[in-house]
C-alpha positions in Angstrom: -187.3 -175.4 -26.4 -184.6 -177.4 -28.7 -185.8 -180.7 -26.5 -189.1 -179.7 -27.9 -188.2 -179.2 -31.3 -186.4 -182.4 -31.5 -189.1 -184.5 -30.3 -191.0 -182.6 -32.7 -188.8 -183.2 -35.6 -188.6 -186.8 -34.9 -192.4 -187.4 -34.7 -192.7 -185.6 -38.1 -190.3 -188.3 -39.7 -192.1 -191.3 -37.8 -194.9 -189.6 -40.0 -192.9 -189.9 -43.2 -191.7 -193.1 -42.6 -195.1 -194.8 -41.8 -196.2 -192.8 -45.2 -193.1 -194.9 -47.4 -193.6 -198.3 -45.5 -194.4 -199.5 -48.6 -192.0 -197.7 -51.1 -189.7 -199.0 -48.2 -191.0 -202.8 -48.3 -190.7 -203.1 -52.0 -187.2 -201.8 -52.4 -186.0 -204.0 -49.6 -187.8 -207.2 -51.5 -186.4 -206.3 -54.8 -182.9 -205.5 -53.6 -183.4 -209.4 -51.9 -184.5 -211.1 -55.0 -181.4 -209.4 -56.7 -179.1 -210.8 -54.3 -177.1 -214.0 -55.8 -176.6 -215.0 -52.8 -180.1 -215.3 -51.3 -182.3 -217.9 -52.8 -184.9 -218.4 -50.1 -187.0 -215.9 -51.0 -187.9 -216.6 -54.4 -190.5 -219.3 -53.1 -192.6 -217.1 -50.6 -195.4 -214.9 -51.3 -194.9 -211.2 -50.9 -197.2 -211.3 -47.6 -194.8 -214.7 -46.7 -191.7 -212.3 -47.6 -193.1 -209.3 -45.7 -194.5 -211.4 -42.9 -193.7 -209.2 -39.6 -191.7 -206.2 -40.6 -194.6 -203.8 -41.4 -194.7 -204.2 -37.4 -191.0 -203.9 -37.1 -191.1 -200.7 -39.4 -194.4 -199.5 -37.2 -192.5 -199.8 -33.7 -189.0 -198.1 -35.0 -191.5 -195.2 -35.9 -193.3 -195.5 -32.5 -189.6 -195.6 -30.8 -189.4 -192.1 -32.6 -192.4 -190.8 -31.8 -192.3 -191.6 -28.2 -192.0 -188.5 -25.7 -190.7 -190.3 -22.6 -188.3 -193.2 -21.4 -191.3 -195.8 -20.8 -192.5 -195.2 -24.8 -189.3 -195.7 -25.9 -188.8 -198.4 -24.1 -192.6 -200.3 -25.5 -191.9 -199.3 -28.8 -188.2 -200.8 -28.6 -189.6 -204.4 -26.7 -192.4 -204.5 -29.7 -189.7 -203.7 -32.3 -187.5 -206.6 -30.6 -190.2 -208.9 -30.2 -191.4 -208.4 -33.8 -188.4 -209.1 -35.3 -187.7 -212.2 -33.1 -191.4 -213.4 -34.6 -189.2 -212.5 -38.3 -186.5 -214.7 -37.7 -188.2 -217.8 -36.3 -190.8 -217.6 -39.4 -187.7 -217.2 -41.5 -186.4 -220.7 -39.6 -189.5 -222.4 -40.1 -189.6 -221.4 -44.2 -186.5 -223.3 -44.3 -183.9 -220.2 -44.2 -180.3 -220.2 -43.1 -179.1 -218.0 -40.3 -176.9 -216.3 -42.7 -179.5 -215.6 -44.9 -181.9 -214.2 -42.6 -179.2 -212.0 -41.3 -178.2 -211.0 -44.8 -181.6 -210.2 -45.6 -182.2 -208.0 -42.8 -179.2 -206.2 -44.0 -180.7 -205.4 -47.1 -183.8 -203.6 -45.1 -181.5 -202.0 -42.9 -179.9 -200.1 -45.9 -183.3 -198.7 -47.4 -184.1 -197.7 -44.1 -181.1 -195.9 -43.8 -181.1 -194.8 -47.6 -184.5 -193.3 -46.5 -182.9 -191.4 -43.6 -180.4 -190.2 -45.6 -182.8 -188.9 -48.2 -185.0 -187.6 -45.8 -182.8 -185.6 -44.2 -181.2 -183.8 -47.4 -184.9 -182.8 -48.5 -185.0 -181.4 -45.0 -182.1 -179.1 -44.5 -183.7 -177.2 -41.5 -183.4 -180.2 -39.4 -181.5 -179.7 -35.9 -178.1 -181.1 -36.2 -179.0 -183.8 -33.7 -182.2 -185.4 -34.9 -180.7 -187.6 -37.6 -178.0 -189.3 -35.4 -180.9 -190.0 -32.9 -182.7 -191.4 -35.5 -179.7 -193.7 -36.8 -178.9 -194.6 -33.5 -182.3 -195.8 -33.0 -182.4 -197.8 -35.9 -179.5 -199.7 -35.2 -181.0 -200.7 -31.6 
C-alpha cells in the first residue's frame, strides 16, 4: 500500500505543478532579468524567452506521474529532448554557454523553491515522496 500511496502522492504534485507552470515561468523570467550577469534575455519576447520549457516543465510532471519504468523513461527522453531543443534555440539567439547554463539555474531554483513550498503546505506527505521528486528533477 505505501508503493501505492507514493505514486499517488506524486501524481497529486505533477497536478499542482502543471497548475503553477505559469506562477513558475514568470518567477524564473524575472529572477533572469534581475541577474547582472545575464543580458541575453532582455531582447527576446516572453514566448522567445519561454520557448520550450512549458514542455520541459510538462514532461518533469509526466516523469512524476508515470506508474511504471517505461513512463518514466518517455517522460525523462521528452524532458531531455526538450531541453536539448532549449539550448540550441538559446545558441541560435546568440547566447553564451554560460549563460544558458546560468539561466537554467535560475529555473531550477523556483522549481525547487516550489517543492519546497509544496511540501511544507503538505505535512502529511510520506517521508520519501519529496526526495523522489528532487531527485527527479535533477535528472
Amino acid at each position: 500500500m505505501k508503493e501505492t500511496e507514493i505514486k499517488g502522492a506524486l501524481s497529486a504534485l505533477a497536478t499542482h505543478l502543471v497548475g503553477c507552470r505559469g506562477q513558475i515561468l514568470a518567477r524564473w523570467q524575472q529572477s533572469v532579468e534581475r541577474d547582472p550577469e545575464l543580458t541575453s534575455s532582455s531582447s527576446l519576447s516572453r514566448a522567445q524567452f519561454n520557448d520550450h520549457i512549458p514542455q520541459v516543465l510538462d514532461a518533469f510532471a509526466r516523469r512524476l506521474q508515470a506508474q511504471d519504468p517505461l513512463e518514466k523513461e518517455v517522460a525523462f527522453a521528452e524532458e531531455k529532448s526538450s531541453a536539448a531543443e532549449h539550448g540550441l534555440q538559446r545558441w541560435q539567439q546568440g547566447y553564451h554557454q554560460r549563460e544558458t547554463i546560468r539561466e537554467w539555474g535560475h529555473l531550477h531554483y523556483w522549481l525547487l523553491q516550489e517543492l519546497d513550498d509544496y511540501a511544507r503546505s503538505h505535512p502529511q506527505l510520506q517521508d520519501e515522496v519529496m526526495p523522489i521528486a528532487r531527485r527527479a528533477l535533477v535528472r
